[in-house]
TIVO-2410 file (N, C-alpha, C; in nm, 3 decimals):
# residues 107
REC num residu      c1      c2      c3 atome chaine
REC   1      X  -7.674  26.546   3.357     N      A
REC   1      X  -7.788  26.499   3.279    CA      A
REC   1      X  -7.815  26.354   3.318     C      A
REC   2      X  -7.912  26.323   3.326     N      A
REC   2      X  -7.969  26.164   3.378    CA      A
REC   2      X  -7.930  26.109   3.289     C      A
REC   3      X  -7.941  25.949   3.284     N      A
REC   3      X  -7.915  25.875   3.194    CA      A
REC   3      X  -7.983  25.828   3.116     C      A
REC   4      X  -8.164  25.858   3.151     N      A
REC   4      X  -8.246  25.796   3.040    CA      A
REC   4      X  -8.283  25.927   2.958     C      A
REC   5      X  -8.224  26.053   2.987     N      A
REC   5      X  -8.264  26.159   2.910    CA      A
REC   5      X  -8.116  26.128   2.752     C      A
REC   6      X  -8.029  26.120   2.838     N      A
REC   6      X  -7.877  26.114   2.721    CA      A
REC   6      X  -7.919  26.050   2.660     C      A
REC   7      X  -7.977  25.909   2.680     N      A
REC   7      X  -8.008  25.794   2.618    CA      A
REC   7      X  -8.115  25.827   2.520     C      A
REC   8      X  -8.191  25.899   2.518     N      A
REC   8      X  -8.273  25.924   2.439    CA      A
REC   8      X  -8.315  26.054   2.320     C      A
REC   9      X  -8.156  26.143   2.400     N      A
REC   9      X  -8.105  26.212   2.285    CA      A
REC   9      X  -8.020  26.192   2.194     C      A
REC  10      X  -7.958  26.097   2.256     N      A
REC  10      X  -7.855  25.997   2.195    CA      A
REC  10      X  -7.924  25.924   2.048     C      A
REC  11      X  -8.028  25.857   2.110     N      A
REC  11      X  -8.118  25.807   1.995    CA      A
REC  11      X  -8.169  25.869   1.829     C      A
REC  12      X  -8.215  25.997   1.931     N      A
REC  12      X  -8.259  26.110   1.838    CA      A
REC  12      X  -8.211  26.186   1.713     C      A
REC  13      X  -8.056  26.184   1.818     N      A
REC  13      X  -7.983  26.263   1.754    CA      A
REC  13      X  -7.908  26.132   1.649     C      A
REC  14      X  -7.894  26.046   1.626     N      A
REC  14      X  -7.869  25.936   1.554    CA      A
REC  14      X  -7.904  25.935   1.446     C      A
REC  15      X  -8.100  25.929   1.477     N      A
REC  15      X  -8.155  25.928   1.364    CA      A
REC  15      X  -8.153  26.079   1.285     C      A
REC  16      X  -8.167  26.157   1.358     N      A
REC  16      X  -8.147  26.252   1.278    CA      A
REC  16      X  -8.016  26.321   1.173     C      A
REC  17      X  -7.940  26.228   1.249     N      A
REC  17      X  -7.771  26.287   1.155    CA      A
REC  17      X  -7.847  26.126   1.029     C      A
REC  18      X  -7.921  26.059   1.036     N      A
REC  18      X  -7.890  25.968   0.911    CA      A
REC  18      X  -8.002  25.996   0.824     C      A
REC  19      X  -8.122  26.060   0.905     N      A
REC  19      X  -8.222  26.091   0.782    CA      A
REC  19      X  -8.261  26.269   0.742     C      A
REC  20      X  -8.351  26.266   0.654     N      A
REC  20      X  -8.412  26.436   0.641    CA      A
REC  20      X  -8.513  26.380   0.619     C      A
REC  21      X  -8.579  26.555   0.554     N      A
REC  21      X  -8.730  26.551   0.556    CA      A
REC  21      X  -8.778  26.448   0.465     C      A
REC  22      X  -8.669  26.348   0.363     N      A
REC  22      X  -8.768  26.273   0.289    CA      A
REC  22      X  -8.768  26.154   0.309     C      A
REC  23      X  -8.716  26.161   0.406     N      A
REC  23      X  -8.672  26.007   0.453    CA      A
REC  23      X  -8.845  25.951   0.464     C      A
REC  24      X  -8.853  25.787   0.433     N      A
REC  24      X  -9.000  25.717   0.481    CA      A
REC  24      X  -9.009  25.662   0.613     C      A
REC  25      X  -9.097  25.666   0.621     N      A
REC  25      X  -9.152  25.615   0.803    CA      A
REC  25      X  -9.021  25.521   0.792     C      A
REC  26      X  -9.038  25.391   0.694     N      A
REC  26      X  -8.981  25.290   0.705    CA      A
REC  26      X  -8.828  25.312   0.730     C      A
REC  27      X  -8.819  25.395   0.681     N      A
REC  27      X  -8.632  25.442   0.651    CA      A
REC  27      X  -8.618  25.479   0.843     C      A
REC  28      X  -8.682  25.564   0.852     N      A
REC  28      X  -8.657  25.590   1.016    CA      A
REC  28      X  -8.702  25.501   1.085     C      A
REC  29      X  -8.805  25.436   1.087     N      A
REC  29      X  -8.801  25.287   1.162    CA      A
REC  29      X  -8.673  25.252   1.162     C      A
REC  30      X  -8.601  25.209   1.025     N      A
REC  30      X  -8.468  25.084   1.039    CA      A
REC  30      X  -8.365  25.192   1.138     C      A
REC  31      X  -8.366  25.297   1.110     N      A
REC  31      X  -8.246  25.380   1.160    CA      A
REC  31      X  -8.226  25.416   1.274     C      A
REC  32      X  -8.422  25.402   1.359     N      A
REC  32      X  -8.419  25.407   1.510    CA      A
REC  32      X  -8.345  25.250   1.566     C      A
REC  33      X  -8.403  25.182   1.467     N      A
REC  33      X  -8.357  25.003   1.527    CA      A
REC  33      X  -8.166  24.984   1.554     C      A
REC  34      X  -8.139  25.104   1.423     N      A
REC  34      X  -8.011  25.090   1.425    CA      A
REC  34      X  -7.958  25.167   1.566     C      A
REC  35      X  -8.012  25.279   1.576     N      A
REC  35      X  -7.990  25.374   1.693    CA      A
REC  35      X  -8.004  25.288   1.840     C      A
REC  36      X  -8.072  25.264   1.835     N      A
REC  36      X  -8.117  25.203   1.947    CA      A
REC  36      X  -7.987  25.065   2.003     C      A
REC  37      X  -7.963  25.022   1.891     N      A
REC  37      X  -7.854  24.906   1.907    CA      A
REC  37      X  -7.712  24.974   1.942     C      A
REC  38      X  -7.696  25.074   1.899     N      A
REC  38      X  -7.575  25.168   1.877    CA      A
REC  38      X  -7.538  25.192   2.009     C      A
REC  39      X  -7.680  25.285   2.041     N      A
REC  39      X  -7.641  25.366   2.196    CA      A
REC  39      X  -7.650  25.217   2.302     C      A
REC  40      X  -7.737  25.114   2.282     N      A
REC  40      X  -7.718  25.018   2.391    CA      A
REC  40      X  -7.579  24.942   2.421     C      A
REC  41      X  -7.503  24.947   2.291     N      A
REC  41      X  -7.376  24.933   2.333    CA      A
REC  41      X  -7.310  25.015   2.319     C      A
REC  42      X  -7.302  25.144   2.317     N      A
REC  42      X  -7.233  25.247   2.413    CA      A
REC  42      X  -7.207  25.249   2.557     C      A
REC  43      X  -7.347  25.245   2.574     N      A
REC  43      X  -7.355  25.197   2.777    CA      A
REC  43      X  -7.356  25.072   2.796     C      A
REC  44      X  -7.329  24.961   2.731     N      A
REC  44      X  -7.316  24.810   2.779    CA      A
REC  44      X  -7.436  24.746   2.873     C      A
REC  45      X  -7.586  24.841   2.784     N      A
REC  45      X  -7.674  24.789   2.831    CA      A
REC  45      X  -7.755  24.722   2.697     C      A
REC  46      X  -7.923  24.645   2.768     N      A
REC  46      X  -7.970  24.573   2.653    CA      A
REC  46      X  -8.025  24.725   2.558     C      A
REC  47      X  -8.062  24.671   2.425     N      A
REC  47      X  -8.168  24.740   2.359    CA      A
REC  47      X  -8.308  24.795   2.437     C      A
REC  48      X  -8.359  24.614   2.478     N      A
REC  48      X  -8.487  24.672   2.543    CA      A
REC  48      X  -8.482  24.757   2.635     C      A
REC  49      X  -8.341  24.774   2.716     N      A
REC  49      X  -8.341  24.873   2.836    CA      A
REC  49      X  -8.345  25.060   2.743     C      A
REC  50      X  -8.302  25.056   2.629     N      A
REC  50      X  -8.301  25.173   2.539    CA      A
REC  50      X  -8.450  25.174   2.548     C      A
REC  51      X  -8.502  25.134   2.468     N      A
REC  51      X  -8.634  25.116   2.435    CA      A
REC  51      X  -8.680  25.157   2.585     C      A
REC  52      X  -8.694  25.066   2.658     N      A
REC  52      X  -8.758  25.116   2.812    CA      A
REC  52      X  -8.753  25.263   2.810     C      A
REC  53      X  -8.655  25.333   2.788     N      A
REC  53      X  -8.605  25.421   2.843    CA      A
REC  53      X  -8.746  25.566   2.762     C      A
REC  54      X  -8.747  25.506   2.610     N      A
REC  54      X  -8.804  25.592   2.520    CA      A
REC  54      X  -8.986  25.572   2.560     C      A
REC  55      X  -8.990  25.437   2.593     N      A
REC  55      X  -9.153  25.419   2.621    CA      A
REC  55      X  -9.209  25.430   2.775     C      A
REC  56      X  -9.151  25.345   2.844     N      A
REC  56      X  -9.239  25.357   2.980    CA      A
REC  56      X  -9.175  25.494   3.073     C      A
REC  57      X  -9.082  25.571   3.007     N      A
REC  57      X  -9.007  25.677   3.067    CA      A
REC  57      X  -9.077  25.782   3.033     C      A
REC  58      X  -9.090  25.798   2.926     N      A
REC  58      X  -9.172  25.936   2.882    CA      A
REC  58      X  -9.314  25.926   2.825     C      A
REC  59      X  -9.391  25.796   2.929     N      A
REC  59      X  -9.520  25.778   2.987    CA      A
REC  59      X  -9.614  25.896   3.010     C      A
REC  60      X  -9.659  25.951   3.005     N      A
REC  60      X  -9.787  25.924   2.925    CA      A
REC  60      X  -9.773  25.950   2.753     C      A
REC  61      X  -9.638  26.084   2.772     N      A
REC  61      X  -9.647  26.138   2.626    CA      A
REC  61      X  -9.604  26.050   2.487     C      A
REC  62      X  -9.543  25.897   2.527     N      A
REC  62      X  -9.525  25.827   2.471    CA      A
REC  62      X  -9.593  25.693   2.484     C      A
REC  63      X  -9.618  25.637   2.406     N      A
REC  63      X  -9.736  25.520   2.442    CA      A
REC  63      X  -9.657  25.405   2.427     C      A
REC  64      X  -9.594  25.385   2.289     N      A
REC  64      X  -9.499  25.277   2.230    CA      A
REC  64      X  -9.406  25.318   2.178     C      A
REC  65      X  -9.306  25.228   2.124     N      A
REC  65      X  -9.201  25.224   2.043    CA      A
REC  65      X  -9.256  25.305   1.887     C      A
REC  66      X  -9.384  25.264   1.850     N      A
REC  66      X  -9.409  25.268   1.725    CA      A
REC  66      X  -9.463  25.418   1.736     C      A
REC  67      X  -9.500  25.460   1.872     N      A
REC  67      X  -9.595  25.594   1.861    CA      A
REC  67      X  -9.409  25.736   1.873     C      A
REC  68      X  -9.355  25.632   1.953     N      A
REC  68      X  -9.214  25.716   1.934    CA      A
REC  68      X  -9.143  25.709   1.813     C      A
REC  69      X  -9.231  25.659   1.711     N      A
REC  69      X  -9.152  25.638   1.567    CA      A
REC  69      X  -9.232  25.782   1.484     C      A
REC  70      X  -9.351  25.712   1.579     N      A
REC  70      X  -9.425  25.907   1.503    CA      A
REC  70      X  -9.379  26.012   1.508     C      A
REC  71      X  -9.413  26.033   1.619     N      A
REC  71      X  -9.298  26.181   1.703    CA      A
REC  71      X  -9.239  26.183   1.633     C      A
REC  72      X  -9.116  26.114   1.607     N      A
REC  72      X  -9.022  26.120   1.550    CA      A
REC  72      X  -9.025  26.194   1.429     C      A
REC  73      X  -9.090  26.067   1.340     N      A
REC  73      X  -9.076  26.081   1.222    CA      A
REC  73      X  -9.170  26.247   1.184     C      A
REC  74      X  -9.264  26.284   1.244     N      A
REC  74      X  -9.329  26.393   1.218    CA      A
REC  74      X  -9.271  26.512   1.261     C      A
REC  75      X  -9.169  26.498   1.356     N      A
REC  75      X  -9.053  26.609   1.405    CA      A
REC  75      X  -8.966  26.623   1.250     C      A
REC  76      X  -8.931  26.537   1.202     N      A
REC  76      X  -8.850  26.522   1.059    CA      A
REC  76      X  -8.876  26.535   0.960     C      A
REC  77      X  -9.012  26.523   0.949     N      A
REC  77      X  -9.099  26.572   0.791    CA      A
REC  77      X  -9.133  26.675   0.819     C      A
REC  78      X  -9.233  26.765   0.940     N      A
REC  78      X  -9.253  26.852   0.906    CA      A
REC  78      X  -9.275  26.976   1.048     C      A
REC  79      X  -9.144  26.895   1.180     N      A
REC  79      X  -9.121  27.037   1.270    CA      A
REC  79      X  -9.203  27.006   1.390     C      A
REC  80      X  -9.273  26.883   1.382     N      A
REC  80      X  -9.405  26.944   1.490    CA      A
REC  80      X  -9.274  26.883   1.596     C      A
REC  81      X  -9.332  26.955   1.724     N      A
REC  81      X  -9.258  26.980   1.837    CA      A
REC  81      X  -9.310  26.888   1.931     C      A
REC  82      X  -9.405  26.819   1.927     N      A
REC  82      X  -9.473  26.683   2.002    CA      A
REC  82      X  -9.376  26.577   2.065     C      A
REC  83      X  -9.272  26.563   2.036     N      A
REC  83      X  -9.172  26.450   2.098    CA      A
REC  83      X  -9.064  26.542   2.150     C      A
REC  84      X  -9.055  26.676   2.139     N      A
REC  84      X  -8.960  26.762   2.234    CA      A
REC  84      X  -9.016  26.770   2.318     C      A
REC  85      X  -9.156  26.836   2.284     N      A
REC  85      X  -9.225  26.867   2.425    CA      A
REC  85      X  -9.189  26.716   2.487     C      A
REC  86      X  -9.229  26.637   2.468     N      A
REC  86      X  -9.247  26.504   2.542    CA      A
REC  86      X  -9.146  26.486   2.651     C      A
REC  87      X  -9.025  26.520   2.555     N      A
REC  87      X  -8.910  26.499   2.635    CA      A
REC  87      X  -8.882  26.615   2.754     C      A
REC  88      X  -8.908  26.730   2.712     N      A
REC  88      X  -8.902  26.867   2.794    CA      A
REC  88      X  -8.992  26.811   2.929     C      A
REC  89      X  -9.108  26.739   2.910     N      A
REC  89      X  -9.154  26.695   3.018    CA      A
REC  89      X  -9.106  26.629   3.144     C      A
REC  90      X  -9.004  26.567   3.117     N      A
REC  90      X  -8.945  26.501   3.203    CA      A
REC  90      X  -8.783  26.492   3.207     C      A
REC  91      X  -8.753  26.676   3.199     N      A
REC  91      X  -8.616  26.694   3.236    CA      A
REC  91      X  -8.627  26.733   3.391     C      A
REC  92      X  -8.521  26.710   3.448     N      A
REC  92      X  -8.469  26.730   3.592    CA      A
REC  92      X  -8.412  26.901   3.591     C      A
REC  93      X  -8.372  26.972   3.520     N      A
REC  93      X  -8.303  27.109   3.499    CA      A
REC  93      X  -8.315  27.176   3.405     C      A
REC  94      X  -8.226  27.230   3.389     N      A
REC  94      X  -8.184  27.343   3.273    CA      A
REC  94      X  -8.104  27.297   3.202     C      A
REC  95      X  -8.010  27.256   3.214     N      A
REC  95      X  -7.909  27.203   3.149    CA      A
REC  95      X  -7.933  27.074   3.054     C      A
REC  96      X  -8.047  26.999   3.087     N      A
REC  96      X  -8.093  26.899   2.993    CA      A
REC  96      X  -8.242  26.936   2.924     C      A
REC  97      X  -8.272  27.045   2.969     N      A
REC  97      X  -8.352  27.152   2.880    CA      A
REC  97      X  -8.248  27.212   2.771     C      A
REC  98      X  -8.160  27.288   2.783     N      A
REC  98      X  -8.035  27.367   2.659    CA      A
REC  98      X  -7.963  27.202   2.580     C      A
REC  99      X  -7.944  27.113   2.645     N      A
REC  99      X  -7.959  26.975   2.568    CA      A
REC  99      X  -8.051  26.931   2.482     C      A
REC 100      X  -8.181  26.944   2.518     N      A
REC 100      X  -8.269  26.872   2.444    CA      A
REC 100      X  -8.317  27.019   2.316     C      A
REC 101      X  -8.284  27.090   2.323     N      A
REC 101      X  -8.285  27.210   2.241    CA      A
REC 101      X  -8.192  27.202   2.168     C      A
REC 102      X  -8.099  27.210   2.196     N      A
REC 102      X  -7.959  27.166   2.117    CA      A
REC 102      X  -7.992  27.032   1.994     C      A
REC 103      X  -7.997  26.910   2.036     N      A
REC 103      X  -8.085  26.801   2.004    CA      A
REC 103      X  -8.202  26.834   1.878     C      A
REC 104      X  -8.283  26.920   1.922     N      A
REC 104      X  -8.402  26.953   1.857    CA      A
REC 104      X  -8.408  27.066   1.761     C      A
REC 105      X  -8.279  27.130   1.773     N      A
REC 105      X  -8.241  27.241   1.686    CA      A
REC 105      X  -8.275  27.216   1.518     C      A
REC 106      X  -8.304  27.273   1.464     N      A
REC 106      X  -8.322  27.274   1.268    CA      A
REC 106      X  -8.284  27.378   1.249     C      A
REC 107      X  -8.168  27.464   1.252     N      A
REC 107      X  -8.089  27.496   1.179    CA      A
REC 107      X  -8.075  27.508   1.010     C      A
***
């Protein structure tokens, strides 16, 4: 699996083990900020290189930080599939396809 795909399931999957469906924008804002700090020192890289990874990586389907707060947050309230797809866009295989499914699972 590449490293800006981990990196950004990594993220995902962060926020999602800390919020649910009632969580507020705001609540997942702080929790991506937290995510984001988390996984950058996991890999002993900066934040902004996280961030890079979520915005100018998954270009076009992501615009900003704040439009990847949407996705997000609208994957978590209510399912839409708009920031999987996003990500499905720019896997290299299969194997970080059954990842990002895994990731995206609601169970």
């Amino acid at each position: 699996m590449t490293k800006r795909i981990e990196q950004i399931l990594q993220v995902v999957d962060f926020v999602t083990r800390a919020c649910d469906q009632r969580t507020n924008y705001q609540s997942l804002r702080d929790t991506r900020i937290r995510a984001v700090a988390s996984v950058a020192d996991q890999w002993r890289i900066t934040e902004s290189t996280v961030r890079d990874t979520f915005i100018r990586r998954l270009r076009p389907h992501v615009k900003s930080t704040s439009h990847f707060d949407k996705l997000l947050f609208a994957w978590l309230a209510n399912g839409s599939d708009e920031l999987k797809n996003a990500v499905l866009q720019h896997t290299g295989d299969d194997d970080e396809a059954r990842a990002i499914d895994r990731v995206f699972f609601r169970g």
